[in-house]
N, C-alpha and C positions, 0 to 999 in steps of 0.2 A: 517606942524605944528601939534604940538599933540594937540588934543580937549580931552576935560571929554564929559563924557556919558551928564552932561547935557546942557554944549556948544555944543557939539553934538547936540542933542533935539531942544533947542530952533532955531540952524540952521537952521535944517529942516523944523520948523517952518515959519520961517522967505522964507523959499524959497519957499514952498507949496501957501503959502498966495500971493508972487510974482507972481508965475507961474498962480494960478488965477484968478489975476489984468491984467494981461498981454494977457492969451494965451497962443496958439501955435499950431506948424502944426503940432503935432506928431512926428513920427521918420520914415523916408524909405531912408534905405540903404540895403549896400551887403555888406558881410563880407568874405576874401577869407584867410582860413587858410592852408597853404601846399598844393596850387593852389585848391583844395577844396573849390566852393560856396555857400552860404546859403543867402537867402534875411530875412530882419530884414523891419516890420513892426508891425506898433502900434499907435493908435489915443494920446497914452499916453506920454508924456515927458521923462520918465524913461523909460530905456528896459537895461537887465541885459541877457548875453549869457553865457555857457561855452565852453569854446576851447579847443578841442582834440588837444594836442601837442605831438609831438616824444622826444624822447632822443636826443638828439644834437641839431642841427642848425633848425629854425621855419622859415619861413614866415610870416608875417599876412599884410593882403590889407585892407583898409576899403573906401567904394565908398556911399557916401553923395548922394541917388538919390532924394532929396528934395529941396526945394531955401532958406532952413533957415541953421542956424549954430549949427554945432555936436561938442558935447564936450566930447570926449572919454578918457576911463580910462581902462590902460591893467594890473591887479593885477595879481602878479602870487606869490604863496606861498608853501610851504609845511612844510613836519616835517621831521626833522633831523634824522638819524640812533640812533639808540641808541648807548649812551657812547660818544655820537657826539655833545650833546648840547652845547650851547656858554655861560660861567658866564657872567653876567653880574652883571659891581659895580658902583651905583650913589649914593652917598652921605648915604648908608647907609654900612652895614658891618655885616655880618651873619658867627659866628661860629658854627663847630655843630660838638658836639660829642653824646658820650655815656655811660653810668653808670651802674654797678650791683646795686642790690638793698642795698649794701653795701657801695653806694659811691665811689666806685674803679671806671677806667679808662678800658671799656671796649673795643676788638677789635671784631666789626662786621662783618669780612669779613666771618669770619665760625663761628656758634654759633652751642651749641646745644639743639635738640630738648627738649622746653619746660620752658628757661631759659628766666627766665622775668629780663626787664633793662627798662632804662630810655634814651629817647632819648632827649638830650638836645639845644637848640638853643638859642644861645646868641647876641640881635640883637642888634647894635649900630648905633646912629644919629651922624653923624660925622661931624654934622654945628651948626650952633649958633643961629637955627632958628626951632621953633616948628615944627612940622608935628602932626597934625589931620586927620582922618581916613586912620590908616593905613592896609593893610592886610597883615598877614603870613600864607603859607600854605606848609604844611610836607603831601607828597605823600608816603606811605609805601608798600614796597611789598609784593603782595600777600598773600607770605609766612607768613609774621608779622601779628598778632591781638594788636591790640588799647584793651589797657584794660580800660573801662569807669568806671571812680572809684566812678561818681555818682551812681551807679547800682552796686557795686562790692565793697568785703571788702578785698583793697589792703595794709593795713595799714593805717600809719597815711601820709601824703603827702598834699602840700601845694597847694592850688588851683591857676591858673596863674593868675596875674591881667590883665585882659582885661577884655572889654567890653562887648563881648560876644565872644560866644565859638560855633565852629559848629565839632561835631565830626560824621562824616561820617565811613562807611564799613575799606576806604581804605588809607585817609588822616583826618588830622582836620586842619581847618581854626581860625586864631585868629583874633579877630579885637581892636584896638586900638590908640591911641595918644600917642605920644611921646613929651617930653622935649626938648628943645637946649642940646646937648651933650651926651644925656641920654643914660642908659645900660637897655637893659629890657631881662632878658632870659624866656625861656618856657620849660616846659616840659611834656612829654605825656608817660603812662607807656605802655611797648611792650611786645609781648610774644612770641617765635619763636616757631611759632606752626606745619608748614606743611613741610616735609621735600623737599629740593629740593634748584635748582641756579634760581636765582631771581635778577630784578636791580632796587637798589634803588635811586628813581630820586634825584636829589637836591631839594634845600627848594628855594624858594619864596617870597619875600615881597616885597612890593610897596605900596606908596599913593597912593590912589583911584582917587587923586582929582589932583595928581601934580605930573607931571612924571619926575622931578628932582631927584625923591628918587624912587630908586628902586634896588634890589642885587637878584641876582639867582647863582647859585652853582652849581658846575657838582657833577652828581652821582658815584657811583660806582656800582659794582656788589657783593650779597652777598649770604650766604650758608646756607640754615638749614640742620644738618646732625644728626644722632642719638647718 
């Protein structure tokens, strides 16, 4: 089941406070990975390993040498190749283009050096039920500079409404509420500054608090040339 960060918290809370009403013997076991041993001890209730795994087929053994009960957990995770990630769409809906400063419909796959645009993202609530704390976040490549137009005279340009705004080096972060139904777009001014092949990730949103709603988007790959 998914937990927030602070059903999370107050869990742990709740367990920390058990385990010191309670007790316990610690942990002593063996752990055997690709017939490889290692003994696991610790006066502590927690104990956290990592496992050297091969490419293909694993073993793992685990031998309980104590009289009380082990509750083991085997996480295994990584990150996708690039151009590999998985969209993911819950109840929410993320379109995302791009603009000259003109308003035209622009195509990013080759820009060139120097050509400032608008990258746009249009995010929809596609239920009949509010969402509070939401977050969006636009990764840009390398290549691209974020023009921060509180510091910069880019013209005139309309500030997104949210709540707060976090502009970083390489992405920016929006944070906000949404309506039942609601349309909300953003936009952040670009500048294709360093020439070279770069890939841009997809956008991101989700409730912080309700993992019903959440959409991610596959990237592409794109050009700055002269």
């Amino acid at each position: 089941r998914w937990l927030s960060t602070q059903t999370t918290a107050y869990s742990l809370i709740a367990m920390a406070k058990f385990a010191n009403l309670v007790g316990g013997k610690g942990v002593k076991a063996t752990v055997t990975v690709n017939g490889s041993s290692k003994n696991v001890s610790t006066p502590k209730t927690l104990v956290t390993r990592e496992l050297v795994i091969k490419k293909g087929a694993n073993t793992i053994e685990l031998k309980n040498n104590e009289a009380n009960t082990l509750f083991v957990t085997i996480v295994n995770q990584g990150i996708l190749q690039v151009g590999e990630e998985k969209a993911i769409q819950r109840n929410l809906v993320a379109k995302i283009g791009f603009k000259g400063r003109n308003g035209s419909q622009l195509d990013v796959t080759q820009l060139a050096q120097g050509t400032d645009f608008v990258a746009e993202v249009t995010l929809t609530n596609t239920t009949n039920k509010e969402i509070k704390d939401i977050a969006l976040t636009e990764i840009f490549p390398s290549g691209w500079e974020i023009v921060n137009t509180r510091f910069t005279d880019f013209g005139e340009f309309a500030d997104n409404k949210v709540t707060y705004t976090d502009i970083r080096d390489d992405r920016t972060s929006f944070y906000f509420d949404m309506k039942k139904n609601e349309s909300k777009t953003f936009r952040v001014l670009m500048n294709a500054s360093y020439l070279g092949r770069y890939y841009l990730p997809g956008v991101q949103a989700e409730a912080m608090y309700d993992n019903e709603y959440m959409v991610r988007t596959k990237g592409q790959w794109v050009e700055v040339v002269q």
